[in-house]
C-alpha positions as CSV (number, residue, x, y, z in Angstrom):
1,X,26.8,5.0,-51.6
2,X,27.6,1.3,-49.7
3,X,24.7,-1.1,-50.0
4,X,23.1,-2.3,-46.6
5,X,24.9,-4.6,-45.0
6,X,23.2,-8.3,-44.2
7,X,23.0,-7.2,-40.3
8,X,20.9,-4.2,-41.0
9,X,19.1,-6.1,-43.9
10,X,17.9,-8.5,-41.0
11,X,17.3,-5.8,-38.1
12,X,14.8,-3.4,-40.7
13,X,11.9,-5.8,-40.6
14,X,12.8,-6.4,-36.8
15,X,12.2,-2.7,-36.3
16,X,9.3,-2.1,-38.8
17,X,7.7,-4.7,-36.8
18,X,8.5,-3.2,-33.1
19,X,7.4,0.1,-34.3
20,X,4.0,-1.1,-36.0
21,X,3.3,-3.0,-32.6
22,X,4.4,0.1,-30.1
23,X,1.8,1.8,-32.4
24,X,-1.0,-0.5,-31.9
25,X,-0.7,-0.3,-28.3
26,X,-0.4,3.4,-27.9
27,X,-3.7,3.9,-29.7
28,X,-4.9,1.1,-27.1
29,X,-3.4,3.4,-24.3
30,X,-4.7,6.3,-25.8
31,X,-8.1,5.0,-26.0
32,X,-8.3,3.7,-22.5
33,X,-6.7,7.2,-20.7
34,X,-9.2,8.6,-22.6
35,X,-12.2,6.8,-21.5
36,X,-11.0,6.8,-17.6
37,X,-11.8,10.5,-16.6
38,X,-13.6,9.3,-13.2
39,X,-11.4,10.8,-9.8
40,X,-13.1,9.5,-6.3
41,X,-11.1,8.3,-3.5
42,X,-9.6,4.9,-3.2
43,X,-9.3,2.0,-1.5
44,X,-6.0,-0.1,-1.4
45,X,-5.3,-3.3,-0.5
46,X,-1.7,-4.5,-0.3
47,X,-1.7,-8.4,1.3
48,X,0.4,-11.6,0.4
49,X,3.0,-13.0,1.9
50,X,5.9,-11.4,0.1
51,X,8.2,-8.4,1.3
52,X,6.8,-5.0,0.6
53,X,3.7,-4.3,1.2
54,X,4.5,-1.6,3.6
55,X,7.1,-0.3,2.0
56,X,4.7,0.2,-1.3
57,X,2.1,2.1,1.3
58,X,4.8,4.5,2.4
59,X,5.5,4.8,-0.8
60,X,2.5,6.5,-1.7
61,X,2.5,8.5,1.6
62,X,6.1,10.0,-0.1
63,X,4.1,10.5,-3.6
64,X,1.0,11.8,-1.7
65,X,3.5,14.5,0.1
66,X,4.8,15.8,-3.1
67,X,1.7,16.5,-4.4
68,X,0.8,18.7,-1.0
69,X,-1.5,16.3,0.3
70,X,-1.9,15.5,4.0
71,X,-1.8,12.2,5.3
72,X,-2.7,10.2,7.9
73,X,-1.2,6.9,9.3
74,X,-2.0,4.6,11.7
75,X,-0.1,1.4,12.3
76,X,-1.3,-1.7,13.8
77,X,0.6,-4.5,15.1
78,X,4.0,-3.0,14.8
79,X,5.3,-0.6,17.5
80,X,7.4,-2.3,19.8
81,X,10.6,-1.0,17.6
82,X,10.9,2.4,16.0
83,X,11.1,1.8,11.9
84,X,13.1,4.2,9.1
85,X,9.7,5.8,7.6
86,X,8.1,6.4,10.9
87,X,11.7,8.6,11.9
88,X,11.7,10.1,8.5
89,X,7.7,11.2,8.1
90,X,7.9,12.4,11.7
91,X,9.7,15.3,9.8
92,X,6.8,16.6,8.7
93,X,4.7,16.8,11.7
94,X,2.0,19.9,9.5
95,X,1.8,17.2,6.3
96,X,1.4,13.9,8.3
97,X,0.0,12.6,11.3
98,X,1.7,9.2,12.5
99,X,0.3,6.9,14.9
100,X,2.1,3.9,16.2
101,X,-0.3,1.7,17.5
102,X,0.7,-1.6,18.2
103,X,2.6,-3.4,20.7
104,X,4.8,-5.5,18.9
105,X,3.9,-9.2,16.6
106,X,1.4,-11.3,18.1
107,X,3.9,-14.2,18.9
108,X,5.7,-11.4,21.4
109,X,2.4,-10.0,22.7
110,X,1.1,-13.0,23.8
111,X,-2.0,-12.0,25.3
112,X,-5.0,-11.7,23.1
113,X,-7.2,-9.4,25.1
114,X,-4.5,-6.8,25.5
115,X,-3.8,-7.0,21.8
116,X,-7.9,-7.1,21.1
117,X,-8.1,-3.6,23.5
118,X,-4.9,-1.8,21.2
119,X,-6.2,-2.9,18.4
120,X,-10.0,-0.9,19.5
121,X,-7.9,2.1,20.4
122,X,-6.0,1.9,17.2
123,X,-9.5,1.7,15.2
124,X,-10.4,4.9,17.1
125,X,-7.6,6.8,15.9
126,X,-7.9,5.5,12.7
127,X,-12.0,6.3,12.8
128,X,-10.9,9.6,13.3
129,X,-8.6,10.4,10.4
130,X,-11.3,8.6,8.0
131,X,-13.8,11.3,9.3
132,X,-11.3,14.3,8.6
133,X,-11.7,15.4,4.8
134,X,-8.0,17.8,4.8
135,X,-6.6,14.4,5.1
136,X,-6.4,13.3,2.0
137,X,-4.8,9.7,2.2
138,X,-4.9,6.9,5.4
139,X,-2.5,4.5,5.7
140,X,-3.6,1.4,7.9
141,X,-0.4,-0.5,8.3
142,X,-1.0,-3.9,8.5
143,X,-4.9,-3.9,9.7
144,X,-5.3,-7.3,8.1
145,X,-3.7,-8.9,10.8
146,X,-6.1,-7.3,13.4
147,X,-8.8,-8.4,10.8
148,X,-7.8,-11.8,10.5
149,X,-7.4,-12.5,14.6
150,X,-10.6,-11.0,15.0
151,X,-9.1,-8.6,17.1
152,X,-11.7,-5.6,15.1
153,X,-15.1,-6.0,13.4
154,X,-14.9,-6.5,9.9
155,X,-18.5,-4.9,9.4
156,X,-17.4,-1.9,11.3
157,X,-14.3,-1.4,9.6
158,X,-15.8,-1.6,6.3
159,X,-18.6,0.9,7.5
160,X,-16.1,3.4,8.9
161,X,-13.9,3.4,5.4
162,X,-16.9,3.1,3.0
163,X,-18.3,6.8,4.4
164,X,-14.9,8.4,4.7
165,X,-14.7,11.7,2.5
166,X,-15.2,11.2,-1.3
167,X,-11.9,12.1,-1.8
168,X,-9.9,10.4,0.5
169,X,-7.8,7.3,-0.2
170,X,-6.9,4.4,2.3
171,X,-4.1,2.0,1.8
172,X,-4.6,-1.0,4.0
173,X,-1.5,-3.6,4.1
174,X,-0.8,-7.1,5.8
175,X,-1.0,-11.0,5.2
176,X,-4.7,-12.3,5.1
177,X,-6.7,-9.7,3.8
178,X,-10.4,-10.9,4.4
179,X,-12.2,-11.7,1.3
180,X,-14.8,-8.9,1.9
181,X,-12.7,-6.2,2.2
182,X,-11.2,-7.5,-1.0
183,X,-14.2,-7.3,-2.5
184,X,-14.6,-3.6,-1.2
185,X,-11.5,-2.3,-2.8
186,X,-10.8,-0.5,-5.8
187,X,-6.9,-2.3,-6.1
188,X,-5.8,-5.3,-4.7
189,X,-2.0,-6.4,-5.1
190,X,-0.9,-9.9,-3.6
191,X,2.8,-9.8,-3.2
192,X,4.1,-13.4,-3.5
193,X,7.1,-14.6,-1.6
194,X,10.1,-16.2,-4.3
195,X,13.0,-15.5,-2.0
196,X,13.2,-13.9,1.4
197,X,16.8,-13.8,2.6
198,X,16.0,-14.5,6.1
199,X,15.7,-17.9,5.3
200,X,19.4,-18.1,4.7
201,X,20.0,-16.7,8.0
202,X,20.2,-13.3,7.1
203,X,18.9,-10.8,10.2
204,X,16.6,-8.1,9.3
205,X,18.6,-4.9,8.5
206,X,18.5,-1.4,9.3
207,X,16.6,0.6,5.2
208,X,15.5,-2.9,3.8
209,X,13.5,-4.2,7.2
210,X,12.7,-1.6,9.1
């Protein structure tokens, strides 16, 4: 039999101590699944100044599909252009209903009652899916904007998604989410801008964009 040789002699401890560790934290797992058995509907908040907060909402609206769940989207704001997800969910006109909203950005809109009055019949749309318990997820693309031009009512916002089915989850997205709707949510993720190739000159792009 050939003795060990000095690399193994050196990677056993390694690995004992990896393997006690990976055991320490799966009875932490363990204990934690465990203990979280409560199931109620959810609010999401997806705001920072980073890429992807969107794109994390419609990826739920893809997960929420698989699991043959109905979902409904409304998106504020954006509209002027069509976008990859909305052509691709329009597919499934049964599973999801897809609203488009907006008018465009602010800075192309230019006209601050016009955007106030989409925004109101955006909410309304958006009212309506929160009050309809077969769908079982709302999307509120970038409704933080609208909330932070004071283009809706905070108070009335919060109202409508606070007595939405017990079941239902809402995703809202966009920069600026107002501290009380923070507070309000179940998860909050603030995606941070590091690099944003724009800045280099790099146009938006057709499956990374829109």
């Amino acid at each position: 039999m050939s003795e060990p040789n000095e690399r193994d002699s050196e990677s056993n401890p390694r690995d004992a101590r990896h393997k006690a560790r990976m055991q320490r934290k799966k009875a932490l797992v363990d204990q934690k699944i465990a203990e979280a058995q409560q199931a109620y509907g959810l609010l999401l908040v997806l705001s920072g100044n980073g890429k992807g907060k969107s794109s994390s909402a419609f990826g739920m609206v893809a997960r929420a599909l698989g699991h043959g769940m109905k979902v409904g989207v409304v998106q504020f704001i954006k509209g002027a252009a069509s976008t990859g997800e909305e052509r691709f969910f329009r597919r499934f006109p049964d599973e999801v209903r897809y609203h488009v909203m907006g008018e465009g950005f602010t800075w192309e809109t230019q006209d601050r009652q016009r955007d106030i009055a989409t925004a109101a019949e955006a909410w309304a749309v958006a009212a309506d899916l929160l009050a309809d318990p077969s769908i079982a997820l709302v999307v509120l693309d970038e409704l933080n904007i609208a909330l932070k031009y004071g283009y809706l009512d905070l108070e009335r916002v919060l109202a409508d998604i606070e007595s939405r089915p017990m079941r239902q989850h809402v995703v809202v997205t966009g920069r600026g989410a107002p501290p009380k709707l923070i507070e309000a949510a179940d998860t909050v993720t603030e995606m941070n801008l590091v690099k944003h190739a724009f800045k280099a000159g790099v146009k938006a792009q057709e499956g990374i964009e829109f």
